[in-house]
Phi, psi and omega in degrees: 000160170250143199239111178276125213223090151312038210265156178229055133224163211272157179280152171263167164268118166235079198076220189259008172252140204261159172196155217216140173288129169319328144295343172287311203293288158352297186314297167333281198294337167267354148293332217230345167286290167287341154278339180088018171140157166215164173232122179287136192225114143203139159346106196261140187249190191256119156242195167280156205272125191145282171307143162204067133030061182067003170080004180235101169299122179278337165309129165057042136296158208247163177088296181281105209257150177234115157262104197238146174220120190323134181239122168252186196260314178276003164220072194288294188309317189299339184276311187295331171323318202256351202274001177267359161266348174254017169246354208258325168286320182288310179313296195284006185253017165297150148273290216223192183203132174239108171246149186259156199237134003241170223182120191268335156335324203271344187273307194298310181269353161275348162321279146353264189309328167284318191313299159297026200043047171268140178268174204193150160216148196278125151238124200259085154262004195261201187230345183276077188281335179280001185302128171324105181095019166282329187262316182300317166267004092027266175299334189221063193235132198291313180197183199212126161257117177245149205242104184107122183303307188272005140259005165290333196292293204286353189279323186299333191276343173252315179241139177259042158213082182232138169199156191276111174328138152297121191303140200249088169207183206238057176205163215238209164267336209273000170259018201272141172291039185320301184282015166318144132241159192288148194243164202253325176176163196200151183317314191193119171286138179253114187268139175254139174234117183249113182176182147280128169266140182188170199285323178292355218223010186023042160333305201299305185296347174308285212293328182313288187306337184268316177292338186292299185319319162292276179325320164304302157152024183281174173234112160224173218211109172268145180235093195280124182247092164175197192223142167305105207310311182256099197276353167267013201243309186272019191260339187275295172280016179260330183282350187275310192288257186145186172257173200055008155289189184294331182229148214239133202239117172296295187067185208272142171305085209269302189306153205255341192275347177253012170294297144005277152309340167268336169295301193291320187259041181265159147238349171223130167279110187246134159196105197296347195303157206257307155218129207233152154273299192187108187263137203286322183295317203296295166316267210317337188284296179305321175312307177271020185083018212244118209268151227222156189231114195199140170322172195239038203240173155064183169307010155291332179265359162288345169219007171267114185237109151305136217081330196245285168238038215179128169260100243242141177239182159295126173292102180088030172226104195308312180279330202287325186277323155322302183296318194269354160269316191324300157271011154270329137000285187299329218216097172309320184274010166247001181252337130310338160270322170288333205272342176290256176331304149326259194326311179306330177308314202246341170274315188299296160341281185303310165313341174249039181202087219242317162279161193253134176325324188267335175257005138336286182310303187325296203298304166324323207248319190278333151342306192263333138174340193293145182288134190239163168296252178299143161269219186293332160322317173103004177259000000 
């Protein structure tokens, strides 16, 4: 069968080579190993000469076929307006559709595919679930992998074959930091942030809180790791912070040994957002021991517990995320606990996730009536 895979985030474009984060690419290629080929429907985006994205290239991969169309930020309408003539020949030369949520490419092919009977199943990781056409494609989705209970809760409400997805990122239990230590005290503490910047993602209340904390006289040193949603937004306020300030803009980091590397040599993980389904950095903060300070919304608190693995702040409020890295910083035996916990956290994640996201899907899709090469097994 051919499995059309809808995700919603872009392929990079480098010269005639296409490139992918090393869990999308993995993901990819064990689909197509147990379906017997797929085709990628994503947005191409522009990188750089250079970049390899983690080193995993999607070009020529066996199985894996790409419909990519140019994405700009600024003809944003024009692209989704057209994407129905170029998603609309692979939906019909399709079996089955796996779309990612939430995402309007992915609303735009579930549309698509009922209009043409193809059946589709949902993977819903994101947190803007009221976006138009989210209940729609929902409902009359075979089935739903939610990264997280409580978006498997919101899922439910449309759909009745809902279940919680294997966190799809590319690092395992044999990476867990048992033996970190917590440090007592350091020339300037260093706080990390991995993500998108943006005003929703509470970049803004971040940089505020770091400036407080600098004006009380700790000294510490942030390193914000993504790109900027709005590059003439980050372009101001990186000319505003200056260089050789408190804070340092990473942008995003494609080798996973210096991601790695930003994590071990952090001592607080801040992460400020305003709304989440379940963000993916929050595992990885926890893989490394690394004790974590982060708002309460959305799908955080299903696996976030105050106290326990995580020190929980307000949404959008700068002094308050000031005052609690400030004392967590300070209180050694408590960044001991969350990283302690944080780990209990990420085994219990790996012990209840024994199978892998793509044969997750597999099992799904042969459920829902579709043919697989191998099953879940790989026999």
């Amino acid at each position: 069968m051919t499995l059309c895979c809808v995700p919603n985030f872009g392929i990079t474009r480098i010269g005639t080579h296409q490139y992918a984060e090393q869990h999308a690419v993995q993901f990819l290629e064990e689909l197509a190993a147990g379906l017997g080929g797929i085709v990628v429907c994503a947005p191409d985006v522009a990188g750089r000469e250079g970049t390899r994205l983690h080193g995993y290239e999607i070009t020529g991969r066996h199985g894996i076929a790409t419909v990519t169309r140019r994405w700009s930020v600024k003809h944003r309408l024009i692209f989704y307006g057209l994407s129905v003539f170029w998603l609309l020949p692979t939906i019909l030369r399709s079996d089955f559709l796996y779309i990612f949520l939430p995402g309007r490419l992915g609303v735009i092919a579930a549309v698509l595919a009922t209009i043409v009977r193809r059946p589709y199943g949902v993977y819903l990781r994101g947190s803007r679930i009221d976006l138009f056409g989210s209940a729609f494609t929902l409902s009359r989705s075979r089935f739903v992998l939610a990264a997280g209970p409580y978006l498997r809760d919101v899922a439910a409400r449309y759909c009745d074959r809902c279940e919680l997805v294997s966190p799809m990122f590319d690092i395992g239990v044999e990476d867990l930091e048992v033996h970190r230590v917590q440090r007592h005290q350091r020339e300037a503490w260093r706080l990390l942030y991995v993500g998108a910047l943006d005003e929703a993602k509470g970049t803004f209340e971040l940089l505020d809180a770091v400036d407080i904390l600098a004006r009380r006289g700790l000294a510490v040193k942030l390193d914000l790791v993504g790109n900027w949603m709005d590059e003439e937004a980050g372009k101001q306020v990186q000319a505003e912070t200056g260089e050789g300030g408190v804070a340092s803009f990473r942008g995003a980091v494609d080798d996973r040994g210096l991601v790695k590397g930003h994590y071990l040599d952090a001592d607080l993980f801040v992460f400020p957002s305003h709304s989440e389904g379940f963000p993916r950095v929050l595992y990885e903060a926890m893989c490394f021991a690394l004790p974590v300070v982060t708002t309460m919304i959305d799908g955080i608190p299903s696996v976030m517990h105050a106290g326990v693995n995580c020190v929980a702040v307000p949404v959008g409020d700068a002094a308050a995320l000031a005052e609690a890295i400030d004392q967590t910083l300070k209180d050694v035996t408590l960044r001991e606990t969350l990283a302690a916990g944080g780990l209990a956290t990420m085994r219990r994640v790996f012990a209840g996730h024994k199978t892998s996201h793509a044969r997750q899907v597999i099992e799904r899709v042969r459920q829902s009536g579709g043919k697989c090469r191998v099953g879940v097994d790989g026999k």
